[in-house]
N, C-alpha and C positions, 0 to 999 in steps of 0.2 A: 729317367735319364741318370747314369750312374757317370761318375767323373771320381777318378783316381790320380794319385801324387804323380802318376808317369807322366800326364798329362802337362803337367805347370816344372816338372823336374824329372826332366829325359833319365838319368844316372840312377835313379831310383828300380831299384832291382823287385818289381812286382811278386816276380815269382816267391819274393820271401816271403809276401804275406797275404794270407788265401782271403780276407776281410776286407772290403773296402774303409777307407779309416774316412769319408768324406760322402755324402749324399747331397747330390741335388735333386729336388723330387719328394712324395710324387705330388700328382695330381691333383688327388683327393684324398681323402683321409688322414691317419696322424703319423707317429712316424713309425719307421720300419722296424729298425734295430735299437737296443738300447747301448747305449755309452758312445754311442756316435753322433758327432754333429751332422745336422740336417737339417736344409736350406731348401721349405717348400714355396714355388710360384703358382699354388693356387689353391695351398688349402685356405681355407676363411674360419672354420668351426671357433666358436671363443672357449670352447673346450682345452682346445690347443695351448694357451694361455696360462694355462696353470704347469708354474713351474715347479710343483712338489710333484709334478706327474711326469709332464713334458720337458723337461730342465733343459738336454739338449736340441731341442727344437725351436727353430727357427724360421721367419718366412719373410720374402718382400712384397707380399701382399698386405693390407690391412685385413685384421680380424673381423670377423659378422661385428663385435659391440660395436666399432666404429660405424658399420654399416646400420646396424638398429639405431643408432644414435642419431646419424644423418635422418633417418625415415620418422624418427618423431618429431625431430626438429621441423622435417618436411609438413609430418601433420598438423602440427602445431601453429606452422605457419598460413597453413590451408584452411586453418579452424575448423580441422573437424577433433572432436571430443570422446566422438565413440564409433569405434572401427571392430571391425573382427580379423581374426586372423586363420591363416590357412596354411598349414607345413605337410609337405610330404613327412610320411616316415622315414627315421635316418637319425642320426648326426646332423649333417647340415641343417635340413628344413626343423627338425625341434627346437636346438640348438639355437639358431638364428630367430626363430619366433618365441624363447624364452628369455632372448637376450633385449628385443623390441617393449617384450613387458616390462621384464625389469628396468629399462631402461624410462618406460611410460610414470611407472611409480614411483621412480625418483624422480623425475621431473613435473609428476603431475599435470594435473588440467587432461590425461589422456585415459579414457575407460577405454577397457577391451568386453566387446557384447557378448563373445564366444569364440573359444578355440577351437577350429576344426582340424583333425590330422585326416591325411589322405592315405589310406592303407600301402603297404609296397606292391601287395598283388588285390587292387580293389576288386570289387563283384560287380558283374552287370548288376546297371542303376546306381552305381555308388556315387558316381558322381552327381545323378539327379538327385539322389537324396543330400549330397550335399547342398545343393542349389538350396533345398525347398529347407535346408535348415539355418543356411545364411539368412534366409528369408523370411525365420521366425524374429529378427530384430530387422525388419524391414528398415528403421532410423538410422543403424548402422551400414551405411552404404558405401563406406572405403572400407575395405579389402585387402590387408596384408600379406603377401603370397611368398613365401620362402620353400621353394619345390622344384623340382623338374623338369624341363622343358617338356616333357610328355605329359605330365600332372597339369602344369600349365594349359596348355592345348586343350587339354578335355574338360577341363574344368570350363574354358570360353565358348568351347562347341553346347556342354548342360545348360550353360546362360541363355543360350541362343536357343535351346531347343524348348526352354522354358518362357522366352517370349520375354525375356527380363532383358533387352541390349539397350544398354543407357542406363538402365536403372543401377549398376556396382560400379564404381570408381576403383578401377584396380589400382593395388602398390605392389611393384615387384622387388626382388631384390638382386642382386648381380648375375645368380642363377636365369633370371629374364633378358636382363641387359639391356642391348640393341638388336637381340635375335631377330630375323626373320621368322623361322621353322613356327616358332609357336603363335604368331599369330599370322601364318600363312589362310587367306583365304576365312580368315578371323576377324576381319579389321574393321567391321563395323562396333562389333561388339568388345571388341579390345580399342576402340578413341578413347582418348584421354587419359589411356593408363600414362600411369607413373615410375619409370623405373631407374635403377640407380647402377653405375659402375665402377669400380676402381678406375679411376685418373690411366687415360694410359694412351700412348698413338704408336700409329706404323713406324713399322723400323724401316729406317730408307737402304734399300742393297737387300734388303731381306725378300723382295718378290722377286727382282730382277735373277736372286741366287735361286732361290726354291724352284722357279719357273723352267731355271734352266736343269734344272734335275730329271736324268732318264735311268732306264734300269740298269742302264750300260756304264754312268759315271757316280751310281749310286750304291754301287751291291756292299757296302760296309753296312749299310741299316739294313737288318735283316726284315725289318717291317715293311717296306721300301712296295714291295712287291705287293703285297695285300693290301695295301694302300691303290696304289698302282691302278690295282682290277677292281676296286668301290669307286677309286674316282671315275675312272673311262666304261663304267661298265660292261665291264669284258673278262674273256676267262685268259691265263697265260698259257693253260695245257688243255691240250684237245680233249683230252681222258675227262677233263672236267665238265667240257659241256656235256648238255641232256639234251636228248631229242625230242625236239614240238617246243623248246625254250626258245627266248629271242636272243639270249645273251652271244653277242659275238666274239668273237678270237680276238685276243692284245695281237698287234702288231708290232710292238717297242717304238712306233714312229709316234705314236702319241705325244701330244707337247700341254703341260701345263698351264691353263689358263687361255689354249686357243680351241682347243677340243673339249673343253671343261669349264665350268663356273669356276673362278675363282677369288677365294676373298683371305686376305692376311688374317690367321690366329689370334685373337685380342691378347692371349697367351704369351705369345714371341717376345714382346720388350721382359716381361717376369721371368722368363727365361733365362734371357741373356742378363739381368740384373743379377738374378741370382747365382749364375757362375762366377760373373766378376765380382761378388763379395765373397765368395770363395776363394776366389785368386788374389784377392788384396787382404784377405783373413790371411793365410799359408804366406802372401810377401811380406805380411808384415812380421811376422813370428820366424820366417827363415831369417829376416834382417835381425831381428834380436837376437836369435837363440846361433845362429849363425852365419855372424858378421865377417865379409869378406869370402864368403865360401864360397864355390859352385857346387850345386848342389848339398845332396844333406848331410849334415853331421851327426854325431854321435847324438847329441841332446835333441835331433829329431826321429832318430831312426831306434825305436818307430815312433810315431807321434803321437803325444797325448793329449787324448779328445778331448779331458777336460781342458787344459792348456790352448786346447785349437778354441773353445768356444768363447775364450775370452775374446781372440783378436776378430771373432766372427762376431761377436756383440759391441764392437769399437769401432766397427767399421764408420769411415762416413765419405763417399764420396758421390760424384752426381754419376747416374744413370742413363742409360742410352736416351731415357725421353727427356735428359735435363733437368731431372728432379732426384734430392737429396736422398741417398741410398746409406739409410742406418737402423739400428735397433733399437728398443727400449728393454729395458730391465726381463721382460718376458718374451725378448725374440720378436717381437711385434714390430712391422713397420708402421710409419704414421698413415694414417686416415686422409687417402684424398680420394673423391668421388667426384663422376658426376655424372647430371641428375637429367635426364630426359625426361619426355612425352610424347607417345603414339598419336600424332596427328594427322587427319584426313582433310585434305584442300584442294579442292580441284579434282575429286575425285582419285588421287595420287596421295599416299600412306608413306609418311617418314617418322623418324624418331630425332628429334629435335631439341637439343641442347637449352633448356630452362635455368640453368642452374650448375652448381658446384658446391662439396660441402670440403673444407681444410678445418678441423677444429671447429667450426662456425660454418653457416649455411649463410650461402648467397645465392638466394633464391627470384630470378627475374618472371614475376607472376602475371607481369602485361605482356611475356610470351606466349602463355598459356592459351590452351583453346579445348573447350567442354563440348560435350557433346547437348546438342539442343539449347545449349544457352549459353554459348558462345564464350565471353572472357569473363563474363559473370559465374562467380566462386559458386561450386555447389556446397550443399550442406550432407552435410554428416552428422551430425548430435543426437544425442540423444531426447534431450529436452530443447524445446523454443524459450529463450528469454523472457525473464519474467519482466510485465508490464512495469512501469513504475507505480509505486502505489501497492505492490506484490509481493510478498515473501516469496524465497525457494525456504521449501522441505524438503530435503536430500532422502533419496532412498537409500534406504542402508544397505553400506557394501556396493554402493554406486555411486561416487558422490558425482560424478557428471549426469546424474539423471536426477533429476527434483520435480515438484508437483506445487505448483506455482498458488499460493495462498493469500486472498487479497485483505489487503489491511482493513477490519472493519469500522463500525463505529467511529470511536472517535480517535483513532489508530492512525498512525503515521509512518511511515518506512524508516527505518534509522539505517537499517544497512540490508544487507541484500538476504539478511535469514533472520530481522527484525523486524518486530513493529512494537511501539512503545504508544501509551496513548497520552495525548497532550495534556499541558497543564488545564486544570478546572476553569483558566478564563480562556483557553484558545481552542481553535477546530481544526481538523485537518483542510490543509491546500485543495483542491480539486484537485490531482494527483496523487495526493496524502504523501508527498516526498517531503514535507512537514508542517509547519503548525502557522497558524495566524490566527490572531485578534478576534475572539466573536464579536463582529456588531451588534452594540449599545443605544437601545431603543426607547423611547419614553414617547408618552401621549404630547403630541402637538397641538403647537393651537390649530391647526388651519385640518388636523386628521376628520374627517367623517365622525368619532366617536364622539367627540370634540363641542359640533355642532348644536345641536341638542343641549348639552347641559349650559355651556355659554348663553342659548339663546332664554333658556328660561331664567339665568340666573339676573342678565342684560334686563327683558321686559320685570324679573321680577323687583329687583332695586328700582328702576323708574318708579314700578308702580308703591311699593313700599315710600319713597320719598314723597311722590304725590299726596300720599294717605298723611305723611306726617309736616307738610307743609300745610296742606288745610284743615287737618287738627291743630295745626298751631296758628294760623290765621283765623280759625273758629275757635278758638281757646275755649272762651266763657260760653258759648252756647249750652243750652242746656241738654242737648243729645252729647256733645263731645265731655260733659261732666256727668251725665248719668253712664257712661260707659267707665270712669274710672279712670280720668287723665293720666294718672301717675302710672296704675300698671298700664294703661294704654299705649303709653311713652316708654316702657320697658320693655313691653310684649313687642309693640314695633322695634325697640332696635334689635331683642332677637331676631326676628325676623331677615331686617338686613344682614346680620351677620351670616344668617343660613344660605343665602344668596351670596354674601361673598366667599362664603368657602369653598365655592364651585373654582373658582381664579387659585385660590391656593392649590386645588388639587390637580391644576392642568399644569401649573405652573413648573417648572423644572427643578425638579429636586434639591434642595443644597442643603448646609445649614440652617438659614435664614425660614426657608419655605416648608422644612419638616420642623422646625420648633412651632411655627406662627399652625401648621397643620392641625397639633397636636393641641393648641389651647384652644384652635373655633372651632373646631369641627365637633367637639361636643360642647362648646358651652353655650354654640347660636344656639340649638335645642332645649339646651339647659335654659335659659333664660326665657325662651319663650314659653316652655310648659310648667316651668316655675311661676312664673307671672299668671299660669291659668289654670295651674294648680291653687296658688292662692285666692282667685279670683270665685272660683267654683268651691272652696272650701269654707270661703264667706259668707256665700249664699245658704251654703249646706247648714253651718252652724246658726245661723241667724232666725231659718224656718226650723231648725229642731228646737232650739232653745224656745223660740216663741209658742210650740207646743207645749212644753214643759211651766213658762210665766211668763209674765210681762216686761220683766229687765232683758239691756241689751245684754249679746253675749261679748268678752271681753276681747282685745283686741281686732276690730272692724276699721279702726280709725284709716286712712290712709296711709298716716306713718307708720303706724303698727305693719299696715298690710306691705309698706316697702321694705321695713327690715325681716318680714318672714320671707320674701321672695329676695331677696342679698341673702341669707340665712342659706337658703336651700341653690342658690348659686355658688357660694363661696366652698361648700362641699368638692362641685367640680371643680372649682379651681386647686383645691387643698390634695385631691387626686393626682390631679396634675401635676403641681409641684412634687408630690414624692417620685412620681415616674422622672420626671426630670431630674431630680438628685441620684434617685437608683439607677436608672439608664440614662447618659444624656441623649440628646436628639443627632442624628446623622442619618446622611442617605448612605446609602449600598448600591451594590452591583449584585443583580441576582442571575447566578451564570445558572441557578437547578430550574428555575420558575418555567423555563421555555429552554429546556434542553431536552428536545428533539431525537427521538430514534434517528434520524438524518443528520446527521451536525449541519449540513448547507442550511437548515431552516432554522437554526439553533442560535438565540439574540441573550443576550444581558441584558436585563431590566432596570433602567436605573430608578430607583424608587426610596422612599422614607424609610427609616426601620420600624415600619407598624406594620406587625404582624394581624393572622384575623384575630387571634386573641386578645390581643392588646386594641383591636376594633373594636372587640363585643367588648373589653372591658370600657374603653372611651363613650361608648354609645351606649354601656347598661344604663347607667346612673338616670342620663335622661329618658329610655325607655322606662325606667322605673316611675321618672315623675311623668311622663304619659298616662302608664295603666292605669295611675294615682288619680291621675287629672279625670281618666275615661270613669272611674271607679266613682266619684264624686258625681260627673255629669249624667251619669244613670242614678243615681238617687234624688238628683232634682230636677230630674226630667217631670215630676206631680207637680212641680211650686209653678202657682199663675203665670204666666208668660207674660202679662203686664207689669211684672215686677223685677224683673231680671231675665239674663243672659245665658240663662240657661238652658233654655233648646237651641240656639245658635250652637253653646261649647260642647255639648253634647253630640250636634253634627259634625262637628271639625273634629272630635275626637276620635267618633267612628271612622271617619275617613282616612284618619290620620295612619288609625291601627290596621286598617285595610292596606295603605300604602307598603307600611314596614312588614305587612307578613308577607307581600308579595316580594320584599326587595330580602328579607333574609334566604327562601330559596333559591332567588335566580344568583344572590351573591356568591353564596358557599356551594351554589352545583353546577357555576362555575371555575370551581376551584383548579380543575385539571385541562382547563380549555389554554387553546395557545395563544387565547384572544384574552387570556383573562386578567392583564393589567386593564385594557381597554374596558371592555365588559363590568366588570367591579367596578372601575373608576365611574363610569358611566351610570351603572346603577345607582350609585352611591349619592354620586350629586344630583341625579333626574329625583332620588328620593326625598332627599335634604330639600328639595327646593318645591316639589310638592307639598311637604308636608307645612312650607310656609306659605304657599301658595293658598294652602285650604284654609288655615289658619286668616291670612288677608282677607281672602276673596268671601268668608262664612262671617265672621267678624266684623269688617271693618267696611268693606264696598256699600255693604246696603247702610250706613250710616253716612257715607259720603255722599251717596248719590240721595240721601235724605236733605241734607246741607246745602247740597247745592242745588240739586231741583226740584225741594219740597221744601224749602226756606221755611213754609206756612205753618209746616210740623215741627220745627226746629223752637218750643215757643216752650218758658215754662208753666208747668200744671200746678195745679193747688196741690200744696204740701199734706202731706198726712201724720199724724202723729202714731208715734211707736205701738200705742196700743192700737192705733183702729190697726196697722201692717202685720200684727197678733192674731188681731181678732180674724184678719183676712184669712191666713194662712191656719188657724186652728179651724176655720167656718170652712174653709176648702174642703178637709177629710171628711166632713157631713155629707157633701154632692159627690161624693166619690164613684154613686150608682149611675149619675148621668156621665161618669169617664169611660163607658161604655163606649158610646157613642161619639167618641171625641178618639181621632188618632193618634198612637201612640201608647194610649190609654190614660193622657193628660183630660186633669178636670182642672176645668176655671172658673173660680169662686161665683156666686151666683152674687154676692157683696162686690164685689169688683166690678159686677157689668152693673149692678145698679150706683156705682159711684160714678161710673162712665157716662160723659156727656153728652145727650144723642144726636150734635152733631156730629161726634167724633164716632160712633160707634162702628163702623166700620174703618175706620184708621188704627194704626197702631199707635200708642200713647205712652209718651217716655217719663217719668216719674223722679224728680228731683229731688234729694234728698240731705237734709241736713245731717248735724254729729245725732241729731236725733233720731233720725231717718234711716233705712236703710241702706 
């Protein structure tokens, strides 16, 4: 549509200038001539835009960026992440799908899966093969489309023949609009598209005028005619038609939109926009340049373009649909859109108003309607949401595509492409969205483990007290004095103590209960194989020396024998005390002891700082005076058994050493068990408490039960002097051929049974002995 100065200034002599100095138009593409302003109502390209190129160029339409820009907002608000896209070849469709990306990447959160162009002259199957290559990013399921109403169509017929309707969520772009043509007899497989238009409505007087239009009051448009014969389908010259064609003869009575479909230009209001910024560009520069005139003046005649593009880029006034008719610095009108959806309801297909984008999108998404799932948002992304408790791992060069990484171990989410793992005393959440407290676990009293060492430590203190109440109510008898009252009364209170330190070690860890740990747990031991260390070292020297002569050997006294046994106690103690000045005593929290390839089963230990080594070193001392004790009670396992204690300490020894080698495997091979505060605690004291168990029950029971229900044997014997208990024990190794026959390989003096009185001969007979005596 070309529009000259004769037009708006009658007086203007044409003929002078063969150039038109003014364009409205065109259609499509850029502009025509150069050094002339020009004021397009439909080009869109954002090509156009560049004014080192296009300077005089001008339009009242908005540019494709405004339009790309609307359409990411669109997706963005639709949530989909990752779209493909699809342009005819051209200007437009590139253009427009270069400006959606760029437009993507600045604003992010938007991937594009693949860019498909649509040939200008495709090949049979081009369009299947595009299908089948949209359809190598199957996730990508919105559909960009900047094309051609015929691109368009064919591309929705390859969906449909590919058996894919539902599956693309089309986005068109103004090129789609509100068209019918392209989703003519399509509209299954085009529901739910999304397409977008320049802001625009009917011009009212504009059908009433066009309708009334015949060939008779129209012949100025020389197009008029060929228009004419596509609308009514018919020929206007006989000459034209062909014979066996249906095409009939114009009549000229044809009428506009009664013999014809008719629908208003969406075009028409840009049209007319665009001339009257024309006309108020030239009134406003005839009012300046010549004030008071009619018509032009010298400083217009002729006009220069540059000068005209100013008052073309000032414009502002409102336009036939009501809305603000102005430029920006690049020619550009503003951005107003709006935004449909091809909906199917009742069987009946309309395109239906969702929305508007001015600057900002106001997008009404409870209008919406999907195909197969109704108002419910479909998806488009790339990747599904990572769980909580999940890293994303972005693929590179995608960042809307990640590979969803779960936090392990002892690993917690800190943000959404982190995992950090928690401090050394917490575990992750069940979720792992972050950290909590491991539970701090110690042996109960009331635990299963529990049971057992309690009940032996309970019966065995009874019976310990028992023993040393009626040795102390038998004081003077002469079985409770040939046993050696003094260490008797020491060996029993180790013993207690090895019973109470079963309660120290269920007891709950603090200060108090890891220092008190640390002194009885070795020194019950200590005291009691102390006390039978010396007791068995007494006997030993006493039979070798009297092999050797007739004098006693030194130190036997009682007192003597209490301060070697304090002697060889005060050792542990003196251990003791330096670990207590070098380390002092505290409990800990052991967050390694029971830290679980699972954190869910992963406890803190609250426990003493006695490590196993700091064990074996607590417990060597008295295993040393054990093997000591054991080492002694095999060497006088010969001496008569009517004279001492020495096959009794002898059994309690073995038993003893039996116990301890069973408890060092099961202790230390359970070192890696998740039972093994339990387990250890429990061996530990089931052993302490046997090993005084054996110690009582070898010891000291068959004396009591002598006391009290053999009262008869409780009586003292004729004394013997040092030499005949000499002469015994030298005369022994002479009968040594009949310890053959004797188990063990004990011989018993053949002088001993002839001292024996034969009432008593088969009793055992307990032998009291002065400072002289044994």
């Amino acid at each position: 549509m070309i529009r000259t100065l004769p037009i708006l200034f009658p007086h203007y002599e044409a003929s002078r200038k063969k150039m038109p100095l003014v364009t409205v138009g065109p259609c499509c593409g850029g502009p025509s001539r150069p050094q002339i302003p020009q004021i397009s109502y439909a080009s869109t390209a954002p090509d156009l835009s560049d004014n080192s190129r296009y300077d005089f160029f001008s339009r009242v339409v908005p540019s494709d960026t405004y339009q790309a820009q609307a359409m990411v907002d669109i997706v963005r608000a639709l949530k989909w992440n990752y779209v493909s896209t699809l342009a005819s070849e051209g200007s437009y469709g590139e253009s427009g799908v270069e400006a959606f990306v760029q437009k993507s990447r600045e604003d992010g959160g938007v991937c594009i899966a693949q860019s498909v162009k649509i040939p200008r002259e495709p090949k049979p199957g081009e369009f299947d093969k595009i299908i089948r290559r949209l359809l190598e990013t199957s996730n990508a399921r919105a559909v960009i489309i900047f094309a051609n109403e015929d691109d368009i169509r064919r591309v929705l017929e390859a969906a449909r023949k590919a058996n894919q309707t539902g599956h693309f969520f089309w986005m068109g772009s103004d090129s789609w609009g509100s068209k019918i043509a392209p989703v003519l007899h399509l509209e299954e497989v085009a529901e739910g598209a999304v397409t977008i238009l320049p802001k625009r409505m009917s011009v009212r007087g504009f059908d009433r005028y066009f309708s009334s239009r015949t060939l008779d009051n129209n012949r100025r448009n020389i197009w008029f005619a060929e228009f004419w014969e596509d609308n009514f389908h018919c020929k206007l010259s006989r000459h034209a038609l062909k014979k066996g064609s249906h095409v009939k003869l114009c009549f000229s009575r044809e009428r506009i939109g009664q013999d014809s479909a008719y629908e208003q230009e969406g075009k028409v209001q840009f049209v007319i926009d665009a001339v009257y910024a024309m006309g108020h560009a030239l009134h406003a520069m005839h009012r300046d340049l010549c004030p008071g005139r009619v018509g032009l003046c010298p400083r217009m005649d002729p006009v220069d373009g540059t000068q005209l593009l100013k008052y073309i880029r000032s414009v502002n006034f409102s336009g036939i649909a009501g809305n603000p008719v102005t430029f920006n610095e690049n020619g550009d009108a503003p951005g107003r859109y709006d935004i449909y959806q091809y909906q199917l309801r009742n069987g009946s297909a309309e395109y239906k108003v969702i929305g508007s984008w001015t600057d900002h999108l106001h997008l009404r998404i409870e209008r919406m309607h999907w195909p197969g799932s109704g108002q419910q948002l479909p998806r488009s992304i790339c990747s599904l949401p990572c769980q909580p408790g999940e890293r994303k791992k972005t693929v590179k060069g995608m960042p809307c595509c990640w590979h969803c990484e779960p936090c392990t171990g002892y690993q917690y989410q800190v943000d959404r492409y982190t995992c950090k793992t928690c401090p050394y005393d917490m575990r992750p959440t069940e979720n792992r969205t972050g950290c909590q407290p491991i539970p701090i676990i110690k042996l109960e009293w009331d635990s299963p483990w529990a049971v057992l060492p309690l009940f032996l430590a309970v019966v065995g203190i009874a019976a310990t007290l028992f023993v040393v109440v009626t040795f102390v109510r038998y004081n003077d008898t002469p079985i409770v004095k040939a046993s050696g009252r003094e260490l008797s009364y020491v060996l029993l209170a180790g013993i207690f103590l090895c019973y109470a330190t079963t309660f120290l070690m269920i007891a709950e860890p603090d200060l108090g209960t890891c220092s008190l740990r640390r002194i009885f747990l070795g020194l019950g031991m200590s005291i009691s194989y102390a006390a039978l260390l010396t007791k068995t070292n007494r006997i030993y020297r006493i039979f070798e020396q009297g092999k050797r002569s007739v004098s006693a050997p030194r130190f036997i006294s009682p007192a003597s024998q209490l301060a070697i046994t304090f002697s060889l106690i005060s050792l542990q103690l003196l251990g003791i005390c330096v670990w207590f000045v070098v380390d002092p005593s505290h409990s800990v929290v052991d967050f390694q002891d029971q830290r679980t390839l699972d954190p869910r089963f992963a406890r803190g230990v609250l426990k003493c700082d006695i490590s196993d080594l700091s064990l074996i070193c607590l417990l060597g001392y008295s295993m040393l005076l054990m093997v000591t004790c054991t080492v002694y009670a095999i060497k006088t396992r010969g001496v008569p058994e009517t004279f001492n204690e020495a096959k009794p300490i002898g059994f309690t020894m073995y038993t003893t050493c039996i116990v301890w080698l069973a408890f060092i495997p099961i202790f230390f091979g359970t070192s890696q068990s998740a039972d093994k505060l339990y387990i250890q605690t429990t061996t530990l004291t089931v052993s302490v408490s046997l090993s005084a168990s054996v110690s009582l029950g070898m010891l000291y029971m068959p004396k009591v039960y002598i006391i009290l229900f053999h009262p008869e044997q409780n009586v003292p014997k004729r004394k013997r002097s040092l030499k005949a208990v000499v002469t015994a024990a030298t005369m022994s190794n002479k009968f040594t051929q009949k310890g053959s026959f004797r188990p063990n390989g004990e011989a018993k003096s053949e002088l001993c049974e002839n001292l024996e009185a034969p009432a008593l001969a088969t009793k055992q007979t307990y032998v009291a002995y002065t400072n002289h005596a044994i």
